[in-house]
N, C-alpha and C positions, 0 to 999 in steps of 0.2 A: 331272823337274822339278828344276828348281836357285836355291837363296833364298840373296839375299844379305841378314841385315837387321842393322839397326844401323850402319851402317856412316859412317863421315862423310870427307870429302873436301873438298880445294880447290885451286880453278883459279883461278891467282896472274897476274894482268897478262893479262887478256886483251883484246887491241886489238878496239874495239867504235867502228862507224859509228853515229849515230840520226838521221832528217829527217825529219819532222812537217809535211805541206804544208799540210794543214787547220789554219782558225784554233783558237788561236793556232801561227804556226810556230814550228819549234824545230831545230835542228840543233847538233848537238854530236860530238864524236869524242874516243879518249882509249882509257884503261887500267882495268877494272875486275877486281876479283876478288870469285869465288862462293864464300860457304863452306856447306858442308851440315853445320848442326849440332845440338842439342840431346841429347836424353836420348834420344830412338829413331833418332836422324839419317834414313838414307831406306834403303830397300826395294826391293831388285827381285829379279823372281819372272820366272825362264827356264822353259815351256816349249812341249814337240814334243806334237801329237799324231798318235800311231803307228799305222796298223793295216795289220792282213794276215787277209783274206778267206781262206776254205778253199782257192780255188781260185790264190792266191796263190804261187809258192816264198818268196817272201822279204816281212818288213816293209815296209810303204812310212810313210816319215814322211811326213806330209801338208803339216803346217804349224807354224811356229812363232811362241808370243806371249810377247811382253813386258811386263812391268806393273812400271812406275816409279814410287815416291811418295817425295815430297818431308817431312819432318816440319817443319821449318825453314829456313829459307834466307837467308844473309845478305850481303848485295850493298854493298861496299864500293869506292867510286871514286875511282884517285888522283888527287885533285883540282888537281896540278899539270899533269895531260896535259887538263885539260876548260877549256870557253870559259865553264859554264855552274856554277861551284863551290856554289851555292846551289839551284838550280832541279832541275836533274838529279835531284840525290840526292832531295829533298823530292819530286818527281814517281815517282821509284821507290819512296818508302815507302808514293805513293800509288797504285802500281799492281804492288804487289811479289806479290800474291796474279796474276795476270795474270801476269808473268814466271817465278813457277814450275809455273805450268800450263802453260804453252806449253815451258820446259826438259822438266819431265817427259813431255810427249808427244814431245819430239825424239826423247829418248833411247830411248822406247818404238820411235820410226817406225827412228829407224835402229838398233837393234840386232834387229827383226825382221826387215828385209832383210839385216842379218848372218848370223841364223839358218838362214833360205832358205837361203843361198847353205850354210851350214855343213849343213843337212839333206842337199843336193844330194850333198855332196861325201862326208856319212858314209854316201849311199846306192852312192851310185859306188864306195864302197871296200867295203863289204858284196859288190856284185855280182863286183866282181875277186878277193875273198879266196872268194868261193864256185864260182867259176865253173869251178874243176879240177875241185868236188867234186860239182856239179851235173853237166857233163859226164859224170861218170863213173855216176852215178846213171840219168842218162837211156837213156847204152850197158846199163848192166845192165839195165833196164826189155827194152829190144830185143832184148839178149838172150835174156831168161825166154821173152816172145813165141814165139819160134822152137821153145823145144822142147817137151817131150810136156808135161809139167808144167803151163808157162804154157797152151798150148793146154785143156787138162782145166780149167784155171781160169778161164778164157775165158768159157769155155762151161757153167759154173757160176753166174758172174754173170750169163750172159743170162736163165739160166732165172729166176733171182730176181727181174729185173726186168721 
């Protein structure tokens, strides 16, 4: 698991379309920036969960989660690049709770498809960094097999079973 918290950030001019077809319509375009701020700013909690069965050689990461929270958030529009310098903003303070729900689930949707894809690739390199030493585990298995030894062992476990 991996926490990031406190942390505060901003995305400074970000070009944003909006169209509204249901009454009343609205359509606007421009430049906004997001700042995440306050005393706990926001929150996010990375992780995998890992397992490996007895019958297993190696871990398999399953899956991985994300969980984003927002403590504050504060959406400023430069009101040179909008058609709508009164309306816009006043409609975002009234649906500001609504835009950082929706921010926070983005961030959760896509950095859990980052994780996947990062699970994948730390499994792939587990399997290649083992795969000399696994080889060689499997030969010596085959080997035991073959002589007096493995054989007398063999046939010690069956009796027990």
């Amino acid at each position: 698991m991996i926490q990031l918290n406190h942390f505060r950030t901003e995305l400074k001019d970000i070009n944003f379309y909006y169209k509204k077809k249901t009454f009343p319509e609205l359509e606007d375009k421009g430049r906004v920036t997001f700042r995440i701020k306050g005393t706990t700013g926001a929150n996010l909690t990375l992780s995998f969960k890992v397992e490996q069965k007895p019958e297993d050689k190696l871990p398999r990461i399953l899956e991985g989660t994300a969980s984003f929270d927002i403590s504050d958030l504060d959406i400023e529009f430069d009101t040179s690049t909008i058609h709508h310098t009164v309306l816009v903003p006043m409609l975002t303070k009234m649906f500001k709770l609504q835009i950082k729900l929706q921010l926070e689930k983005e961030v959760e949707k896509n950095l859990k498809g980052w994780m996947d894809k990062l699970g994948k690739l730390i499994m792939n390199t587990i399997v290649q960094t083992n795969r000399p030493f696994l080889s060689g585990l499997e030969a010596t298995r085959k080997a035991m097999k073959g002589t007096d030894f493995g054989q007398i062992y063999q046939k010690r476990v069956e009796k027990l079973e």
